[in-house]
Each structure stands twice: as C-alpha cells, then as structure tokens.
N, C-alpha and C positions, 0 to 999 in steps of 0.2 A: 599657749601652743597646743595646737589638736594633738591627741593622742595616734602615730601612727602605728599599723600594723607591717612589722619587716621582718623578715624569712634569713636565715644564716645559713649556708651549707658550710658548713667542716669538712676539708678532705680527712681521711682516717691513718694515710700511713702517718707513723712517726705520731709524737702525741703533741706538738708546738703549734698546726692548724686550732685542734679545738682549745687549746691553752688559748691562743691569742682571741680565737671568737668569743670565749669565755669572757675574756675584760672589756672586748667591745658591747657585749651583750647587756653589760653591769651598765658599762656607761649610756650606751642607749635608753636602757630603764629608770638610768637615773635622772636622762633628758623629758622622760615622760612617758616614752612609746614601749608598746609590747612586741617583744622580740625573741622570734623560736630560732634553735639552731636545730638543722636534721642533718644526720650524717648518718656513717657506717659505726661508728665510737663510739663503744657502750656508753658512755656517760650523754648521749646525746637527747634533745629533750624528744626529737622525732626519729625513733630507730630507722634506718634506712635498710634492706635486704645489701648483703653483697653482689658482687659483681665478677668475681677472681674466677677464674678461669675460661678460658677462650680455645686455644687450640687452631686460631687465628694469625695471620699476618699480613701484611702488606695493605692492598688497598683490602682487601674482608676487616684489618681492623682497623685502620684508621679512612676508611671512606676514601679512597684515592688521596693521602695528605692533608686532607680539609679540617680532619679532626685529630686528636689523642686515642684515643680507645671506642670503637662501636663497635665490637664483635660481631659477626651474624651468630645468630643463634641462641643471646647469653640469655637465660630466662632471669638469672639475677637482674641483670642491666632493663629485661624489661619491667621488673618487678619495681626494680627501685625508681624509676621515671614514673611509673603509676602512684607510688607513695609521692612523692615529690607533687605530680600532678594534681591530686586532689587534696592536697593539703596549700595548695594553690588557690583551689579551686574554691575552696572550702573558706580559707583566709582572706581572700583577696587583696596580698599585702600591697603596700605603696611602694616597696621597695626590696631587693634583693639585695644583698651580700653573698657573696661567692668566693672563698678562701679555699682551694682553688679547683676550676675542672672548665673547662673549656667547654665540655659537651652538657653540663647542669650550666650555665650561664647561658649559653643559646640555643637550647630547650624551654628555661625561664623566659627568654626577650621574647619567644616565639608565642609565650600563654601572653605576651604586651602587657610586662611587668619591668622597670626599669631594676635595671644590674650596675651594683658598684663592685668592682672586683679586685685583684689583691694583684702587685707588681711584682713576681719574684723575682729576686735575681740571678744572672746567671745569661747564657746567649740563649735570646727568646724571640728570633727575629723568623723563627717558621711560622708559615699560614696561619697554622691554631691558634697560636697565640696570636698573630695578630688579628685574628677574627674578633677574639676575645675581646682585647682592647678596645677595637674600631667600636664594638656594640656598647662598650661600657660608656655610661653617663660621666661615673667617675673609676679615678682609678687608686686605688691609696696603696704607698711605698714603705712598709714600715724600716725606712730609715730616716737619717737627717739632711735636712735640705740641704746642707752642702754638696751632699752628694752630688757629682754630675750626674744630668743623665742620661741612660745607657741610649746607645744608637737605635736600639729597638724598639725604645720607647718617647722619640723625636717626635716622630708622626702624631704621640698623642699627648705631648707635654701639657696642653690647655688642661687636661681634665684628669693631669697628675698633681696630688696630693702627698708631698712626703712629710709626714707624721711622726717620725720619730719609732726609734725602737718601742716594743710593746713586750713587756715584761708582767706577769703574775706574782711577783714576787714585791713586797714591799718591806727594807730594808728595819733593822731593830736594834733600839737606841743601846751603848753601853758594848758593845762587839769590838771585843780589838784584834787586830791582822797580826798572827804570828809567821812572822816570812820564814820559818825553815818547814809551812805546811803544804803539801800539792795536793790539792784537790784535783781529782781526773773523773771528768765527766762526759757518759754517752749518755747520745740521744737513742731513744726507742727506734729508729730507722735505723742500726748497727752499725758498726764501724769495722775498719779491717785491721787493728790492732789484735792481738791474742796475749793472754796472761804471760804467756813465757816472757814477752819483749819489756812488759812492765816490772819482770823479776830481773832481768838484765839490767831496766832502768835504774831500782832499787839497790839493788847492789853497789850500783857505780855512783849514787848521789848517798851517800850513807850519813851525810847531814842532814837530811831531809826524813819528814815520818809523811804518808802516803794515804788517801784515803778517795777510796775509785767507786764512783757512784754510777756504776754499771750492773745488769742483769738485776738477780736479787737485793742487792746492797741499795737500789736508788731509793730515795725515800719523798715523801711525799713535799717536803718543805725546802728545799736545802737551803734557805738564808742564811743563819746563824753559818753554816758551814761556808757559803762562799764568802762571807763577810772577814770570817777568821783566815781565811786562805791566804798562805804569802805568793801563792800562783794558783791559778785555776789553768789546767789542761782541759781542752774541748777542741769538739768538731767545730765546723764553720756554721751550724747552722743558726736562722733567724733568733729563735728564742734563747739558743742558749747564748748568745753574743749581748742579747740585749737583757740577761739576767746578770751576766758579768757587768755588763753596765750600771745598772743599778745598784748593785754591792761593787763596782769598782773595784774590783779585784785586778792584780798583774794577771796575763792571760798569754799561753801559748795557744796558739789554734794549730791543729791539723787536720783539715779539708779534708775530708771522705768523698768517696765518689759518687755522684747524684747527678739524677738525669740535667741535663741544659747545663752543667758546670754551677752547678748553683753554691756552695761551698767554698770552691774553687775561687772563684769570682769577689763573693762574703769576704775573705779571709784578705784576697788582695786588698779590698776597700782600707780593713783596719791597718793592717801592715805599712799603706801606703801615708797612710793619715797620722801612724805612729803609734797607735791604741794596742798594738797586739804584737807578740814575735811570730813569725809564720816561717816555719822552717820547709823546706823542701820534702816533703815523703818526711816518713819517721825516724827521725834520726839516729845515729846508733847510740847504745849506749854511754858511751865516754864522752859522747856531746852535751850532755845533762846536763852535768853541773853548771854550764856556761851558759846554757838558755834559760835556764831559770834564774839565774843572777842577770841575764839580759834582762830579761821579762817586769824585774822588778824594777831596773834602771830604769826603764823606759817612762816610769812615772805619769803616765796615761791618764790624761783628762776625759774622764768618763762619760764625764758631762756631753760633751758634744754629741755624744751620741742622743740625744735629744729624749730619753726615755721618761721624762716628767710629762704629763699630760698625755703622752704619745696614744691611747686609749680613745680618751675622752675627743682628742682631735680626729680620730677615726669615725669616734660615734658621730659627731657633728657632721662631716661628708655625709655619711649614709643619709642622715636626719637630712639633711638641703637637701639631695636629691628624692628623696620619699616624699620632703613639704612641696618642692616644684619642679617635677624633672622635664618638663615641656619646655621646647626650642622656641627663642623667636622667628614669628612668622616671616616667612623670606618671599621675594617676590623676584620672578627672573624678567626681566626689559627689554623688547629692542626695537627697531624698527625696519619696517621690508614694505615692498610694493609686491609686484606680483611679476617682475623680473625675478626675485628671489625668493620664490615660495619654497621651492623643491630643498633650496637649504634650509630654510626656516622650519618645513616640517620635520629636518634632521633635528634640528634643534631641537625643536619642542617634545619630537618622540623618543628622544635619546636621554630628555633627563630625568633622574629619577620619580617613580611615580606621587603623585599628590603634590608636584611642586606648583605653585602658581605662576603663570604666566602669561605674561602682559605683550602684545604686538598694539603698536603705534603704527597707524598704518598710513604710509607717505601719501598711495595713493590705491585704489583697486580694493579697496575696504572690503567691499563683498566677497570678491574670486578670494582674498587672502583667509576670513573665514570660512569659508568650505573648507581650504587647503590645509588650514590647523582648527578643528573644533575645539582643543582640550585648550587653545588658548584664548584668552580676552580680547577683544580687535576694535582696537580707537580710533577713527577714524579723525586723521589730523587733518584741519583747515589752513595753515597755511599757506600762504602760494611759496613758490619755488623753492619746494622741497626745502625749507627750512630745518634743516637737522638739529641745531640748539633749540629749536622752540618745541619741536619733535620729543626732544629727551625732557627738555622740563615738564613737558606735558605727559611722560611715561612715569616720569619720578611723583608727578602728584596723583597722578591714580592711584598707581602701587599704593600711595601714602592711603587716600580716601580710602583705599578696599581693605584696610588693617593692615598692609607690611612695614614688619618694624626692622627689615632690613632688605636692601635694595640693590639687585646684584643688575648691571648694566651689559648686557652681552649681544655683539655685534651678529646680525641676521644671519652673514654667515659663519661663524662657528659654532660648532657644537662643545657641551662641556664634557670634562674628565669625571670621573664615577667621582673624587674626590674634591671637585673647584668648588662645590657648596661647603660642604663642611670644613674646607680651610678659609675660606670666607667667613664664615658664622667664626670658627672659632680666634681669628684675628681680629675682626670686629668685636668681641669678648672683650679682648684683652684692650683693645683701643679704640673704644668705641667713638670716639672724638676725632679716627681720621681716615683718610680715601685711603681703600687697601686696591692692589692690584697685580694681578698672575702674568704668570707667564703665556705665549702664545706659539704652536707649533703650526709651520704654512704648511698644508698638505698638496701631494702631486694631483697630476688629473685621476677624478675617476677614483682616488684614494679618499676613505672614512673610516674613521677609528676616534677611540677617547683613549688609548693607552699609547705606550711607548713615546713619550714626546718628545722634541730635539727642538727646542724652542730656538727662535727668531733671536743671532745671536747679539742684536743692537739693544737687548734688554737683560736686567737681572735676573738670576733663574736661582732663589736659595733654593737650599737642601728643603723638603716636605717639611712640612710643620714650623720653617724659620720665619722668622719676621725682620726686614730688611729698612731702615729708615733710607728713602729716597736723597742723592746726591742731587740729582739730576732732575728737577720736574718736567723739563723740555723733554724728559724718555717718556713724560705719561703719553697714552693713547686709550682712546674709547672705544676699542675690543671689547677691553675686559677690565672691568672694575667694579667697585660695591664699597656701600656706607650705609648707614644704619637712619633711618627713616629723622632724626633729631637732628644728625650731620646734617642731610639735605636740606631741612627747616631755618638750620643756620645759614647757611649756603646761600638760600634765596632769601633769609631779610638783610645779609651784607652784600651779597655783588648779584644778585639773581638769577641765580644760578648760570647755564650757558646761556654765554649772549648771544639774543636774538638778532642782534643784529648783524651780524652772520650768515648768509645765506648762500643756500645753495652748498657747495662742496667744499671744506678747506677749511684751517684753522680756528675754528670753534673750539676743539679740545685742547688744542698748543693756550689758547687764551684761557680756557677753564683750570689748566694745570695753574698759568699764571697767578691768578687768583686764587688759587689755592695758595701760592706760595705769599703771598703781598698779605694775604688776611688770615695765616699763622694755621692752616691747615693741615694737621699732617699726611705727606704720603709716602704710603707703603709697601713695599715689596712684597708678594706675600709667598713663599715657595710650595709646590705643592698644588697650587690652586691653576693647572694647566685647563687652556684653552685649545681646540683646533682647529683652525681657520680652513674653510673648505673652501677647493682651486674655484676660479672663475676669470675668464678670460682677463687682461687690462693691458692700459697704454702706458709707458713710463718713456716721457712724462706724460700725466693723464690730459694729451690735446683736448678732448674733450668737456673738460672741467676749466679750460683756461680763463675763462672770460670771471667764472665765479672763484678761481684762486686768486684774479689780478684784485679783485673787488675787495675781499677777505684778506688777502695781503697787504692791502691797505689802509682798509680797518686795523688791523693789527700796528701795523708799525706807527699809527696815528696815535693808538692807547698806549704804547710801552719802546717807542722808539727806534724799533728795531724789526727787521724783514723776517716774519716764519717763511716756511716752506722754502729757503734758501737753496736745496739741491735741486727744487724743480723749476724755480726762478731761473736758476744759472742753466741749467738744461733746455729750455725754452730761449733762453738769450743765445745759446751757442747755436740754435736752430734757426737763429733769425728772425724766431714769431715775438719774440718782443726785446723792449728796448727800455734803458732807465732815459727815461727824457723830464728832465727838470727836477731829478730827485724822484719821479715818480713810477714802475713798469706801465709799461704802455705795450698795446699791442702794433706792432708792423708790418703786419701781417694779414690778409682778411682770413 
C-alpha cells in the first residue's frame, strides 16, 4: 500500500477532539501513511494561532447562517487559515480529517482536498452542518452501529461509518472493582456542578469513599482508577463515555450543557440502551445512595459499546478515501427534437457543472446542437420516432464514452441540486438494480429544482431512503439510473427496451416488465427529485392513438394483458375505438 499523506485538524475546546485524533493518528501510521494533526492544542504537531475573540454576531459572524463562526475582522481566524493553508500547500495530503469545524472542512474541500469528517451528536440538522456533511466523502460516528441514525444524518447514511467508541485508554490486567468507590469525573469543557453539591453528596452516601478527577486532581492516566471504581460519575461526553467502556465501569452520567444538545442527546442513547443511570439535572443529595446502588445493578454490557478496534476502523475510512476518493463517472441521457429544445436547454443548464451529457436526438440533430453545446447530440436513425431504440442507443454511448453510471432523464425535466447524488449514492449501495426518484409536474411558466410535491401515483421516501418496488407497473422513464454493468446485463438477457415498440406508448410498462421476469431490482430512491416542465397535451393523447393501438398490442401479445388501460378505456368511451375480436381497433377515422 502507497504511503499516504493526511492532515488532522483537532478542535481545541475540551481535550477529547485531540485524545481521539491522537489514536486515529497511531493507527493511520500504523496502516503505513504519514499523518499531522494541526489544531489550537498545545500538544498539537502543527501549532494553529487562535481565533477567540470577535465582538461579532448574527450574520458578521456566522455569514448569514451558512456557517459557525467567520467573524469580520478576526486576524486570529485569518492567521490560522493561512497556517492551515500552506501547510496544504506545502503537504499536498490525499486526504483530510476534520474533528470538528465546519469552516476548516470547507476551506480544505475548497484547496480540492477530500474531507472525512466526524458525526457529533446531538440536533445537527442547521445549514452548517449540513454543508459539512453534504462535502464529506465520509463521515465517521464514534459510536456502535446499533445506534439509529439521527434524522440529520439520513440524507447522508451512504457515507456514514459508525466505528465504535474511541477510547486512549487501554485497560490493565489484575484490577479489581471495589463497588463502595465513586469516581467523579470532568471533562476540561466544565461542568455546572460546584464543590459544595459534592460535600452534600458525601455526607449523605457515607458508605461510599469519593475520588473527583476534576481541575487540579485529573491525572494523566486514570485506568487503574476507572477500572477499580464501583461507579464512575461523568458528563455525557464522547470520550469519556467511551473510557467507561473500556474499563466497564457502572456509570451515572450527568449531561452538561453543550451547544447542539450534544450530551443531552449522549446520555439519552446509554440510558436507553441500559449502559448508564441518567438522572434528570443533579439530583439532591438523599438521592445518592440509590443511584449508585442503581448504577451497579444495571450490570451494563460495555461491550456493545464497540470500543475494541473502534480506532483502527476510523484509520481505515480516512485510508479508503485518501487511497481513492473519486466518484463514478455518471452520464445524464435523454432524448428531444427540436419541439423541446427550450426545455432541454433547462435541462442541461440547470445541472450541476462538469456533468456529462448525452441528447439522442429524435430528429433536428443540428438546430438541437446549437440549442445545448455543453451537451453531446446523437443523431438517431430510426424511422418513427422509435423511442426504445432511442434510449438503447443513449445507454451505449454513455457506456462507449466511460460512464459507469447512467442516469436516464426525460427532455423535459430538469434535475434537483440533489437527484445525482442520491443516484450515485443508491447505486452504491445496490449496484445490481434500476433505482428511480420521485417527479414534481410543474404549472405553466413555472422552473424551479426545489420545493417538490411529487406526482402522487408514485413513491416519494424520506431523502437518503431506499425503497424496494411493490409495484413495477409505477416505473416510468422520467427518471431513472443503473450503473453502466446493470445495463450490459439488461441487453445480453432481454435487450434492453424493445425495439419493437414504436412510435409512443408502452416501451417502459415492458421494460419495467422485464425487469421484473429477469430478477431485477427496482428502487425507489427518496430524495432523488425530478421536475417535469408544463407543456401543452391531450388526455387521452388522440394524437398518439394509432401508435398506442400498435404497442398495446405488442404488449399484450408478450405478457397477456392490455397496458395503457385508462387511455384504452378513454378512447372507447369516445368512440375512437372498439375491442373487435379480442383486439382495439380503431372506429373512427
């Protein structure tokens, strides 16, 4: 394995950020690669200037919302971006780690350095963070995969990693637990306890002897000390929850107040799970005695809390995204004449830049190049507007010009800032089946990619879910995407859409078929919104009759049974056609 070079940033309050960077650092080095951490934290290997003071607020300091902290004026804040920056510059790592700061993560993405960044917990569902996220390649949770996860963290479960608590501490053989001992420990971020409430406590547990690893008293090691503890009292936070885990200690937690509820949030997880007593605020004294005789009952399988390896499974993320953090190449597809340009060049100008983009082009090949340069324009040979031969013939370009995944979107709609990336990242995770979004029909005159209110005859999960298809009769060729190997399969079992198809109608009701006959999966994908732009039509499409009676019949020749059945029945109650001998006919000129 090449030796990478990767960047740490340590946040500085509280001392648990560079504790835990600390063991991931070990284990990255031990994977092979060279890795600096820079923070504000004397112990750091790249001194960072401060940033503390501002005299700022609102949008002066968090940028209108967008961000955490950009003061105008901090010359700390510019000093430390300039260390940061040439030590960038200088490195040229493969990869970033960012425990944690919203505004050093996309600062870094911005030098086009990929960023793995840290889950805390707690409610994280403002902008910042989720900017955070959105840019991270990965994202690691140092908790146990059991954990649910948090709502604010849905949108980007593909590229969450939970790892297990991450503890500095490695436990020592021959320690035995005397349970009349409390250990009471704070974190360097403070607590809102004060000596007096502890003298109260003491008095009232007078079986108990006390030993409070706060201010001057903390000491460098406390294994031995938590290992012997018949209770460990602590805050909610990461490190020191996942140091009780490793020495297994009984454990009262009392949450301190921390920005996002992050504590708060900590303490509920254990409580709920059974690991921990979490009493309400600090209880009075006479409550003592019984919470710590709780505390011990509880008999808390520490384990779960996943803290063996939980390190070395961190170094390993950062390591994949440093050895290859490049996307598969995606290609967007459709097909338009030069009736539909004006939507088309919505299309193509609305998505994000550098995406490739493929126009198959029915008929008007040339007027539709001018209309979109930034797009490729194939000029298809079939006669009557053959639309299955159209998309196979879009699906093998895509394939010839390197896309290794293939997103299929109808001329007229445009996509959502987010339909590619829950594409890519649903094809990830299943790369063996047709995934497909949701679709919002917009009024006249109306364009937009946000706010969607999809088309309610289809699935619409929650972002980021993934939904296995009940129903293949709901697919439609709007909007969907497979991964350039799906399609290879596709076309050496049933060849891909049939050609035989032509003209308007039933091509995709048969394609979904086939999908389902030859063990395909299809998937709902939430999230991955599309928005179909207005344009005039006829319901039923008179115009389209003569090539739905054709295709309708092809259809029910292959699989026994009539598609397009509502426009069938609509056309019959019109009078333009008739079932004569088992078969629609037209009665109409």
């Amino acid at each position: 394995m090449a030796q990478h070079v990767i960047g740490i940033y340590a946040h500085h309050h509280g001392a648990g950020h560079i504790q835990r960077c600390r063991e991931i650092q070990r284990e990255l080095e031990r994977l092979g690669h060279r890795a600096t951490i820079l923070s504000t934290a004397p112990d750091a290997d790249v001194a960072l200037p401060d940033d503390a003071g501002h005299g700022h607020y609102g949008r002066a300091m968090t940028a209108g919302g967008t961000l955490h902290y950009a003061p105008y004026g901090n010359a700390g804040l510019r000093e430390r971006f300039a260390v940061i920056a040439r030590w960038v510059a200088d490195n040229a790592p493969d990869a970033f780690y960012v425990d944690v700061s919203v505004e050093v993560g996309a600062f870094i993405r911005l030098m086009g350095v990929p960023i793995v960044t840290l889950a805390m917990p707690g409610l994280r569902d403002d902008a910042p963070h989720q900017l955070a996220y959105a840019q991270a390649d990965a994202i690691i949770a140092a908790w146990p995969d059991w954990v649910p996860v948090p709502e604010y963290l849905q949108a980007h479960a593909d590229r969450l990693h939970a790892v297990g608590g991450i503890s500095r501490l490695t436990p020592k053989p021959g320690v035995e637990r005397d349970p009349r001992h409390v250990v009471v420990m704070a974190g360097k971020g403070g607590s809102t306890w004060e000596p007096s409430d502890w003298d109260a406590v003491e008095a009232a547990c007078p079986g108990y002897r006390f030993t409070h690893l706060t201010g001057e008293n903390r000491v460098e090691d406390p294994t031995e000390l938590l290992q012997s503890a018949g209770v460990v009292v602590t805050a909610g936070g990461q490190n020191s929850i996942a140091d009780i885990a490793v020495t297994g200690a009984p454990a009262v937690l009392l949450p301190q107040p921390r920005p996002f509820i992050e504590q708060k949030t900590n303490a509920a997880t254990l409580r709920d799970a059974g690991l921990a007593v979490v009493p309400d605020g600090f209880p009075p004294a006479a409550q003592w005695p019984a919470l710590l005789d709780q505390a011990r009952a509880l008999e808390a399988d520490w384990s779960r809390w996943q803290t063996r390896g939980a390190a070395r499974r961190a170094a390993e993320v950062i390591a994949d995204v440093a050895s290859d953090p490049a996307q598969p190449k995606v290609a967007v597809v459709t097909l338009a004449d030069a009736n539909r340009k004006t939507h088309l060049t919505h299309q193509v100008n609305l998505l994000p830049e550098g995406t490739h983009h493929i126009t198959v082009a029915l008929a008007d090949a040339e007027e539709i190049g001018k209309a979109v340069p930034k797009s490729d324009v194939v000029k298809h040979n079939a006669p009557n507007r053959n639309l299955a031969a159209a998309r196979n013939l879009a699906a093998r370009t895509a394939i010839e010009r390197g896309a290794e995944i293939i997103i299929f979107l109808d001329a007229d709609c445009v996509a959502s800032g987010d339909l590619i990336s829950h594409y890519m990242r649903a094809l990830e995770r299943h790369p063996d089946a047709v995934v497909a979004g949701p679709v919002t029909y917009m009024r006249p005159g109306e364009l937009r990619t946000v706010r969607p209110d999809p088309h309610p005859a289809r699935p619409n999960p929650a972002p980021g879910e993934v939904v296995p298809a009940q129903d293949y009769n709901l697919f439609w060729s709007l909007s969907f995407a497979l991964t350039a190997d799906t399609w290879r399969r596709i076309e050496a079992e049933f060849g891909g859409f049939d050609e035989g198809f032509s003209g308007y109608g039933g091509e995709d009701t048969d394609f979904a078929r086939q999908l389902r006959e030859h063990g395909v999966a299809l998937l709902w994908v939430g999230g991955a919104h599309a928005f179909h732009q207005w344009h005039p039509v006829s319901s039923p499409p008179v115009e389209h009759l003569d090539d739905i009676l054709r295709n309708a019949a092809r259809f029910r020749d292959k699989w026994g049974e009539w598609p397009m059945q509502g426009w069938l029945d609509a056309f019959e109650e019109q009078g333009a056609i008739a079932l004569i001998d088992g078969t629609y006919q037209r009665t109409a000129p």
